[in-house]
N, C-alpha and C positions, 0 to 999 in steps of 0.2 A: 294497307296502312294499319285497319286492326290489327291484325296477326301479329306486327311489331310491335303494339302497344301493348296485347297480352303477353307478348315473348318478355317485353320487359318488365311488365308488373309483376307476371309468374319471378322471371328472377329474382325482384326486389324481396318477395314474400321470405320470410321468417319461420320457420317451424316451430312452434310454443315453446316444445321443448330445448331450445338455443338458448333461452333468455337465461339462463345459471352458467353459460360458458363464459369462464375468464379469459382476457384477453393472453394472447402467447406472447409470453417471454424469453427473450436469448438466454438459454440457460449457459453459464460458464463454465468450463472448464476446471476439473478442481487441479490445483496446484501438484508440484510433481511431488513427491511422498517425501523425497530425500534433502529437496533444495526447503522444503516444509518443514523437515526435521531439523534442518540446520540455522533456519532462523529461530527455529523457537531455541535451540540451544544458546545460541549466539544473546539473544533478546535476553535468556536469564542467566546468562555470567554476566553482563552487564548491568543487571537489575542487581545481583548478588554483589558487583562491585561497589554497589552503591548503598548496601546494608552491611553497614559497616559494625553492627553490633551481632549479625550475626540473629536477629530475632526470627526471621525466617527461613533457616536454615533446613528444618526438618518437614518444608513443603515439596512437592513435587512442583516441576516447572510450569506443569499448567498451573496449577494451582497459585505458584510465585508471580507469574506473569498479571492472572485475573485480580491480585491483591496490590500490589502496587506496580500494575504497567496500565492496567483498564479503566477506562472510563465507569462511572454510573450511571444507570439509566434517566438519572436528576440528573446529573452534569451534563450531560448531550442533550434534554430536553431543553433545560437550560441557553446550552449552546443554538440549539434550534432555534430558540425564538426570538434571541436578541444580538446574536450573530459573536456574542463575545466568547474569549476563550479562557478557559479559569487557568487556576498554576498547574495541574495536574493534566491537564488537554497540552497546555504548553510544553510542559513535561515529557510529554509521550513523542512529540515532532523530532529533537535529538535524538532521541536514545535509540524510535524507530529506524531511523537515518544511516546514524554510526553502525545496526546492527545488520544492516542491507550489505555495508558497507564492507563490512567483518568478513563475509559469506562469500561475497565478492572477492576477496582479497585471498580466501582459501580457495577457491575455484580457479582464477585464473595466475594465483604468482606472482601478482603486479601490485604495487604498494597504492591501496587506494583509502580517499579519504573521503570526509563526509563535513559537510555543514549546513544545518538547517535553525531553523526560528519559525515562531510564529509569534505577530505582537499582540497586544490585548485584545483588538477587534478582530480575530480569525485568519489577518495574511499574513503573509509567510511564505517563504520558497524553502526546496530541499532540494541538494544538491550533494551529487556523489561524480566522484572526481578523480582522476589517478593525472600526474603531472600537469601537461595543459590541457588535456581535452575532457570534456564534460560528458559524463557518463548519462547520468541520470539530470533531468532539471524539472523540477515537481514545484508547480504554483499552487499556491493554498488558499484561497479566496472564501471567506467566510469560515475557515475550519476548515472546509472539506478536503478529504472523505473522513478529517477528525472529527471528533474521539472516536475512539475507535472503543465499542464496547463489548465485543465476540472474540476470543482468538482467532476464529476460522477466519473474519474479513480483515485481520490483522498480518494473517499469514499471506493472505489471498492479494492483498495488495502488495506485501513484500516481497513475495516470490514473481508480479510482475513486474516491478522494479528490478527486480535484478536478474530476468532474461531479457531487462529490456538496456539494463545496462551491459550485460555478457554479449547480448549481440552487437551493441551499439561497437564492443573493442574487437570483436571481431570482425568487423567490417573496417577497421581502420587498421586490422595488424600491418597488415603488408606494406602500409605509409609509417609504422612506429618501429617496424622489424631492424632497420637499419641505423636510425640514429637514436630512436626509442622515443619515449610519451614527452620527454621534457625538452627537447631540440625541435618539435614540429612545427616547421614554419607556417605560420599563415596567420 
């Protein structure tokens, strides 16, 4: 009965030097390079459609994206603490949407669309959609994952959205292949 007691206290023991190790985290996957490239294209013709003077013309798309698609680090703390969403957080839920959408729409050939919202307190759904069936449906509860203030986690949740919408239709081709997305009965 000792021997089990020390078997298990040796276990429990600690080595000093342990006490600085951070806990492991699921590191992710970075997005695929190309379907990365083409949101951020996508994300700034649509930002450029909407500068209609033309005043940012001579930025690069990061650059265009980080000046009027991103959050500030006030605006998401903001958001953090009292759950609400300014007009520029509001802001960013379509356009990101429509531009998922966009990408979508070049990759597979199939006429897809988007509509998303988020109301003053942070919910909001997005949704990406080609005839009757639902590609994409993103609940928004509190914000989240908005604002988005990095392009990388801008991209990173865009290009899961849209292998998550690419698979979602190809796992339905072969029910859409015959009468197509807008006759499916159910």
């Amino acid at each position: 009965m000792d021997q089990m007691a020390n078997e298990a206290a040796s276990a429990n023991e600690q080595p000093a030097d342990t006490a600085q190790v951070r806990p492991k985290r699921r590191s992710k996957p970075a997005p695929d390079p190309e379907k990365a490239e083409r949101i951020v294209r996508r994300l700034n013709d649509l930002l450029s459609a909407s500068d209609y003077f033309g005043r940012y013309g001579t930025l690069t798309p990061e650059e265009k994206i980080a000046k009027l698609f991103l959050a500030s680090a006030e605006d998401k703390a903001k958001s953090d603490i009292n759950c609400t969403a300014s007009d520029e957080v509001r802001g960013q839920v379509p356009v990101l949407f429509q531009a998922i959408a966009g990408v979508m729409e070049e990759k597979s050939g199939l006429m897809i669309q988007s509509s998303a919202e988020i109301n003053v307190e942070g919910f909001g759904r997005g949704l990406i959609y080609s005839g009757r069936i639902i590609l994409v449906m993103k609940s928004l509860r509190a914000g989240f994952p908005f604002p988005f203030t990095s392009l990388e986690k801008t991209v990173a949740y865009a290009v899961a959205c849209l292998d998550e919408g690419l698979a979602f239709l190809d796992k339905y081709k072969e029910q859409t292949a015959v009468h197509g997305l807008l006759s499916l009965e159910g």
